[in-house]
C-alpha positions in Angstrom: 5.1 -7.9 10.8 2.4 -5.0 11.2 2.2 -3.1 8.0 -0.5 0.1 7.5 -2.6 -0.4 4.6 -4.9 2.1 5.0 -6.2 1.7 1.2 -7.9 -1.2 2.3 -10.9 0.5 3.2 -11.4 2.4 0.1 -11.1 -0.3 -2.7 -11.8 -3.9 -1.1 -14.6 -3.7 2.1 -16.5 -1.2 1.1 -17.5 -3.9 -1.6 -16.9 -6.7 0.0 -17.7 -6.5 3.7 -21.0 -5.7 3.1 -23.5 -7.7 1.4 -23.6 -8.1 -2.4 -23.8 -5.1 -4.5 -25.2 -7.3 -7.6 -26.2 -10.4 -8.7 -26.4 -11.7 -12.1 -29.3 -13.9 -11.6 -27.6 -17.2 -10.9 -26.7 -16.6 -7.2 -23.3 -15.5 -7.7 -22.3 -12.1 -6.5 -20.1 -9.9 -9.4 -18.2 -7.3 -7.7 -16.7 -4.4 -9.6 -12.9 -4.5 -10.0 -10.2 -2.7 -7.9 -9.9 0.7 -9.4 -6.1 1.0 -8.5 -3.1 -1.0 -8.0 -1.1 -0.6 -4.6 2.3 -1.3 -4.6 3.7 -3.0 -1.1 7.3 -2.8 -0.6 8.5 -6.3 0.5 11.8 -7.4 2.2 14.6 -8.6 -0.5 14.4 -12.3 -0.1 17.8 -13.6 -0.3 17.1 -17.2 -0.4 15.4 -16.4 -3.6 19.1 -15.7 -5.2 20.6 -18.8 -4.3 18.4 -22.5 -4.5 21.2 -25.0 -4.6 20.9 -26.3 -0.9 22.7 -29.2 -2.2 24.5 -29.8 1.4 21.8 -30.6 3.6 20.3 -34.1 3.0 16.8 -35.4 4.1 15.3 -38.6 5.1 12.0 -40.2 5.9 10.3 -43.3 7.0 7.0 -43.9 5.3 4.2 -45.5 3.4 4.8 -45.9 -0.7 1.4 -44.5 -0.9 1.8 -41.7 1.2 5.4 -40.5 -0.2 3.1 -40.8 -3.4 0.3 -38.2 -2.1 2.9 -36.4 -0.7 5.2 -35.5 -3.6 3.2 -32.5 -5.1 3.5 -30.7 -1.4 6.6 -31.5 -1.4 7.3 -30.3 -4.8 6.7 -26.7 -3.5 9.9 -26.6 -1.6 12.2 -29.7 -2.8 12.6 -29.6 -6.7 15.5 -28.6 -8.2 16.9 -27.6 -5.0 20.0 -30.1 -5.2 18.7 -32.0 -2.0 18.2 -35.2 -2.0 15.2 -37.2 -0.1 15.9 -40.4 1.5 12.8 -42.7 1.9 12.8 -45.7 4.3 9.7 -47.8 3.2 7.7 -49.0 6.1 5.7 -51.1 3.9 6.3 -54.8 4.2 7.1 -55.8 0.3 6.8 -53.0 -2.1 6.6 -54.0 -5.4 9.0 -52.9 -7.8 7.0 -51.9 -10.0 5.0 -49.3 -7.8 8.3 -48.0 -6.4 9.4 -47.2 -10.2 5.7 -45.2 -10.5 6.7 -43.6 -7.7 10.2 -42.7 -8.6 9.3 -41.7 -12.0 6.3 -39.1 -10.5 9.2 -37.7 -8.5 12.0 -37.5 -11.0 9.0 -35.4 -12.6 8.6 -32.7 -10.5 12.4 -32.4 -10.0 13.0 -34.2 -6.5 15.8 -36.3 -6.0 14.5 -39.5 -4.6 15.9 -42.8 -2.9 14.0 -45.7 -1.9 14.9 -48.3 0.5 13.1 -51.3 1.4 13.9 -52.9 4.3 11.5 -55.5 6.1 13.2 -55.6 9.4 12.1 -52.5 10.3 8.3 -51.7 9.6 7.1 -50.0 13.2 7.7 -46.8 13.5 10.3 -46.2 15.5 12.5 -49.0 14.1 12.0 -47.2 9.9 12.4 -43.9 11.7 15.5 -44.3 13.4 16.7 -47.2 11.2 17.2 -44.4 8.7 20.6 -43.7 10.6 22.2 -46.3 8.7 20.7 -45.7 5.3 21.5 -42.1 5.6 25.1 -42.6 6.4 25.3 -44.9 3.1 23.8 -42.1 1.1 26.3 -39.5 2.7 28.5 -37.2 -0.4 31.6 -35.5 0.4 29.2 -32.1 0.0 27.1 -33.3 2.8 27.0 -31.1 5.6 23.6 -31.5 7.3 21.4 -34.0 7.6 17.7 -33.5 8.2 15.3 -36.2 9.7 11.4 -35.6 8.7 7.6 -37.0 8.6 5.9 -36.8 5.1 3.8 -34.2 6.5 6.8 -31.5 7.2 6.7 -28.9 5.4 9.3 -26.2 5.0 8.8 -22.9 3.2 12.5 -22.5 2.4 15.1 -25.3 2.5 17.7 -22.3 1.8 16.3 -20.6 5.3 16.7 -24.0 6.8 20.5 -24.0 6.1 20.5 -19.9 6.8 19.3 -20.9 10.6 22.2 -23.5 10.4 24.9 -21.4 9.9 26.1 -20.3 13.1 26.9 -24.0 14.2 30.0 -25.9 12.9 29.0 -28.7 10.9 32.5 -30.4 11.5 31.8 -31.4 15.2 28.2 -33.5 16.8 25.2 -31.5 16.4 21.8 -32.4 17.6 19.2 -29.2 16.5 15.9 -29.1 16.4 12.1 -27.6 18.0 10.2 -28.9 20.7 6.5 -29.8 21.0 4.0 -26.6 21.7 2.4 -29.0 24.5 3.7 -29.3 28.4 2.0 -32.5 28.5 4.5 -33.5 25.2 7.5 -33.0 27.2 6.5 -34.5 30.3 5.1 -37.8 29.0 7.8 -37.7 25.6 10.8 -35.7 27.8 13.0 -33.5 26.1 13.9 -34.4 22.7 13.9 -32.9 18.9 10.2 -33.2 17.8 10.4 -35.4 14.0 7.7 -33.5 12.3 9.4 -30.7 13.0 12.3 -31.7 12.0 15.8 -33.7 13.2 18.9 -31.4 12.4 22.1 -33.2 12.8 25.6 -32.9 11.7 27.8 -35.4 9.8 29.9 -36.7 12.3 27.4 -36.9 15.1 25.6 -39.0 12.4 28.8 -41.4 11.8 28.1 -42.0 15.6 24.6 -42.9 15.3 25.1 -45.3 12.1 28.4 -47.1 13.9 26.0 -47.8 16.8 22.9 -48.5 14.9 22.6 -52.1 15.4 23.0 -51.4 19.2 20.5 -48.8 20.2 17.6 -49.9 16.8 16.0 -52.9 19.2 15.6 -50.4 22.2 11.6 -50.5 22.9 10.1 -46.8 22.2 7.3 -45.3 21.2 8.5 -42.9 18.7 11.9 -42.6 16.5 12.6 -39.0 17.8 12.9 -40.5 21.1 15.4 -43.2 20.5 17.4 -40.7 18.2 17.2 -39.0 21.5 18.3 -42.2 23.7 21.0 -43.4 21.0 22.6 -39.7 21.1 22.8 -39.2 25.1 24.1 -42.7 25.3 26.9 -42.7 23.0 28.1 -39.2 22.7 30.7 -38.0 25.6 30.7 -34.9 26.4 26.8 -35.6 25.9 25.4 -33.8 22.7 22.4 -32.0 23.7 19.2 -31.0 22.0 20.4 -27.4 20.3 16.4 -25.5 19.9 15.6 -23.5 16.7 12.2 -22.0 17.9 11.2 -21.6 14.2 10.8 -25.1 14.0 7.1 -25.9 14.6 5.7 -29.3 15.6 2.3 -27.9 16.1 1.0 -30.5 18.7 -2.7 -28.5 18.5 -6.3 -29.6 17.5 -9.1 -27.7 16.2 -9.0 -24.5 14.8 -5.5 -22.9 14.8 -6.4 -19.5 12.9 -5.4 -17.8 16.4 -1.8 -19.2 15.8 -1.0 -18.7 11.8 -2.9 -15.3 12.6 -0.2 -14.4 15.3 2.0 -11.8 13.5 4.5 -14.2 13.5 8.3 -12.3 14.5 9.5 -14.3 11.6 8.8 -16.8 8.7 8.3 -20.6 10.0 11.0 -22.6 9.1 8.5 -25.8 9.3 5.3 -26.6 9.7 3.4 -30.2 10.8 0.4 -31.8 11.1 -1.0 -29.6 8.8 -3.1 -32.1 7.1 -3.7 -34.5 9.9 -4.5 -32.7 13.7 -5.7 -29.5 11.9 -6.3 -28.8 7.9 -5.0 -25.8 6.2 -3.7 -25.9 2.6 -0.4 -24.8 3.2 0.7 -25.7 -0.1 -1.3 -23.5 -1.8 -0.6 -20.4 0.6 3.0 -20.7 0.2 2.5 -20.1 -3.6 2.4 -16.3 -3.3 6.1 -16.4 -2.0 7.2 -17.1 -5.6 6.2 -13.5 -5.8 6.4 -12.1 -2.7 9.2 -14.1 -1.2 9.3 -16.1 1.8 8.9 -13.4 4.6 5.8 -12.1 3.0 3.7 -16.0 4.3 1.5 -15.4 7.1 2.9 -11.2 7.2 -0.2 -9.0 9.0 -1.0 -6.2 7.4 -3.3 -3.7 9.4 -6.1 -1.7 7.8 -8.1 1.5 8.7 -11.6 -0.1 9.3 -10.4 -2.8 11.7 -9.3 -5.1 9.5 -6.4 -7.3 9.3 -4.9 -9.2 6.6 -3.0 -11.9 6.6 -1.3 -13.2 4.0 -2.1 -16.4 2.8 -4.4 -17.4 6.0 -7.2 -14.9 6.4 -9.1 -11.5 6.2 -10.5 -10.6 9.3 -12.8 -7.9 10.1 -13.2 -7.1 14.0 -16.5 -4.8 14.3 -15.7 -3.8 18.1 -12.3 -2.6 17.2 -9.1 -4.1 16.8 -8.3 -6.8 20.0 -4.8 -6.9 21.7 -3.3 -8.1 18.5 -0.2 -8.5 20.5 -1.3 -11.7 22.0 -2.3 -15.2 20.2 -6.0 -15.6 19.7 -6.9 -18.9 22.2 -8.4 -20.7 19.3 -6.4 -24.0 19.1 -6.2 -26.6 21.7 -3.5 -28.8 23.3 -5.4 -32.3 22.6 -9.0 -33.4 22.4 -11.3 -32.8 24.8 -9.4 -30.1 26.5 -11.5 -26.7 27.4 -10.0 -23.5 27.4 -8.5 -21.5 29.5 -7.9 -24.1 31.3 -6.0 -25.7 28.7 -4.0 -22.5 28.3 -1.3 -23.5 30.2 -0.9 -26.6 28.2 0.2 -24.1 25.3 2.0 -20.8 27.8 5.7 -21.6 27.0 5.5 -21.7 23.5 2.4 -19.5 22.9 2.4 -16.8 25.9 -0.4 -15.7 27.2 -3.5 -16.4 25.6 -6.4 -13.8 24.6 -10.1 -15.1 24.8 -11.2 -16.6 21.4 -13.6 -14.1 19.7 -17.3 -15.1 18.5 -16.9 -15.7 14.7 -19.9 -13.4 13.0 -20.3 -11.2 16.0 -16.8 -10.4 17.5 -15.2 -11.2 13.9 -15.9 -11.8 10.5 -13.5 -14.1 9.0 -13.0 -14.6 5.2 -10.3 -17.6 4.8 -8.2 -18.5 2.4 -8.8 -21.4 0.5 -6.6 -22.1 -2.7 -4.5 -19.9 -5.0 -3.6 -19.8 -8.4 -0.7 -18.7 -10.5 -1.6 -16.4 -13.6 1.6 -16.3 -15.5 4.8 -16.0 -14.6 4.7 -12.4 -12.4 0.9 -12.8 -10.3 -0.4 -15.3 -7.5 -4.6 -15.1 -7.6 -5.2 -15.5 -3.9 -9.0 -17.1 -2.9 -10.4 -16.1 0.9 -14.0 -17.5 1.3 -16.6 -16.4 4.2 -19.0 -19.1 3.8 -23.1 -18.3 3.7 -24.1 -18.2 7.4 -26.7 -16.7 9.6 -28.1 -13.0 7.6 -26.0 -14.0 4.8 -27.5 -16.6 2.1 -24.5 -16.3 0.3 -20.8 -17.2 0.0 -18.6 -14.2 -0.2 -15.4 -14.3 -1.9 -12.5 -11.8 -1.9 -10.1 -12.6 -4.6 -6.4 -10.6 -4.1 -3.8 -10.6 -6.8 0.0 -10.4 -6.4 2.0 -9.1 -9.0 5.6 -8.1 -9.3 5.8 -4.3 -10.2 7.4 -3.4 -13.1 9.0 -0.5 -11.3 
């Protein structure tokens, strides 16, 4: 979403887009407060009202000590939600006592965990789809949905997750989830539900799945999304195909993926991946504003009067030579390593579109990113965007902005 924000220019860059106004003799700049407080008016977010999401339970095949890194991420959209998370351990003997450390850490920050160790099925595929039967063991008579993951997916709202769900009758097979971003992906992988995105089935498609199991566990593949894939087109009749929710984002990209989270996205992700692994961003502490904001306020563009544009939670960017076609996605990101742009564009067209030419950072564009956030009480989110000392400037710069719920 484009909104105008045409106090931009008057009470943040003519302080901060420049160099330094003062220093206090230790090397650190001091910039004079914001006079004024600007009210934004943000869409009502409904999943905000309701956090019981109760019905949809989620599973995952992993390490003891990654679940363990994982939690506090987690933590940002799973506690107290009424989901529970399965956990297949692909560890080959776990001890009990560091599963109970685990447990305990998790209990803390209100998220519903189950652990299952089970040595017959340590490669990847095998814990991944092996969590068929487990699921269907942990399976309550509220259980609508089912939701296969990595310990790297990340959603911003499990409540938007069952919102996206709700056109599709949960009493008959459903197989729903998001491709890759890459051709390559799809012709090497073929058409399936990408994991880190996230596998969305229905109950009695996985009764099917957990009744054949034993069958379709020892088929050789690569990856458990593909023989969820294989087991579902061989055992369903009529054939269950893939259902795509386009908000469901794999993203199969290296290097710097600024042009994509500074997209002007149509609407809020309903996942994110490999946010931590093929590209870093600390998504985590960007999705902290929404307890403020809500949900549909992540990654929202706001435009400003000096050729600036804000986005929340990524980045402030300043373009000198005026605004590019902000329209298109910035070619910033590429398909896998080695691969040159624009060549590689086409690797990305079907989910991307067309590319734009990435900009010079420094001449074209002057990037401050965001790099953590804090909460200050109860009713603000301090937000940190750093342009790091570079070429005529032998300093950091740091815009701080605050979100606060009005009192009005």
């Amino acid at each position: 979403m484009e909104l105008d924000w045409s106090f931009f220019n008057a009470t943040v860059a003519d302080r901060v887009f420049v160099n330094p106004p003062f220093n206090n003799g230790e090397n650190q700049a001091v910039f004079p407060l914001c006079q004024q407080t600007h009210i934004i008016q943000v869409p009502l977010d409904g999943s905000a009202l309701s956090t019981d999401t109760g019905t949809l339970l989620l599973g995952t095949a992993t390490f003891l000590t990654r679940l363990n890194e994982s939690l506090p991420e987690m933590a940002h959209w799973l506690t107290n939600t009424g989901t529970k998370l399965l956990v297949v351990l692909r560890d080959q003997s776990p001890k009990e006592e560091e599963m109970r450390v685990v447990i305990n850490r998790a209990e803390d920050l209100g998220i519903a965990v189950f652990l299952v160790s089970d040595s017959s099925m340590t490669g990847e595929a095998e814990s991944n789809f092996g969590l068929a039967k487990h699921l269907y063991t942990h399976l309550h008579y509220s259980t609508r949905w089912i939701g296969v993951i990595d310990d790297d997916t990340f959603f911003p709202s499990l409540h938007r997750i069952l919102e996206a769900l709700t056109p599709y009758d949960p009493t008959i097979p459903w197989y729903i989830g998001g491709l890759t971003e890459r051709h390559l992906g799809i012709s090497t992988e073929g058409f399936k539900a990408w994991g880190g995105a996230g596998i969305f089935l229905s109950v009695p498609l996985l009764n099917l799945l957990a009744e054949n199991h034993d069958t379709y566990i020892s088929m050789s593949r690569t990856w458990g999304d593909e023989l969820w894939r294989d087991c579902i087109f061989n055992i369903t009749s009529p054939t269950v195909h893939l259902t795509r929710l386009e908000e469901l984002h794999q993203l199969d990209m290296f290097g710097d993926l600024s042009g994509w989270y500074e997209s002007g996205m149509a609407t809020t992700p309903l996942s994110l991946h490999h946010w931590k692994s093929w590209h870093y961003f600390n998504v985590p502490s960007a999705h902290l504003v929404t307890n403020i904001t809500g949900v549909d306020a992540l990654f929202q563009r706001y435009n400003a009067t000096d050729n600036a544009v804000f986005t929340n939670g990524y980045s402030i960017v300043q373009y000198p030579n005026g605004l590019p076609d902000m329209g298109l996605v910035e070619g910033t990101m590429f398909p896998h390593p080695g691969a040159k742009m624009p060549d590689a564009a086409g690797e990305l067209q079907d989910s991307l579109g067309k590319l734009r030419p990435a900009l010079e950072e420094g001449r074209e564009k002057i990037s401050w990113r965001f790099v953590t956030a804090v909460s200050m009480g109860s009713a603000c989110v301090r937000q940190f965007y750093v342009r790091g000392a570079s070429a005529g400037q032998s300093v950091d710069s740091v815009i701080e902005v605050d979100w606060c719920r009005s009192s009005r």
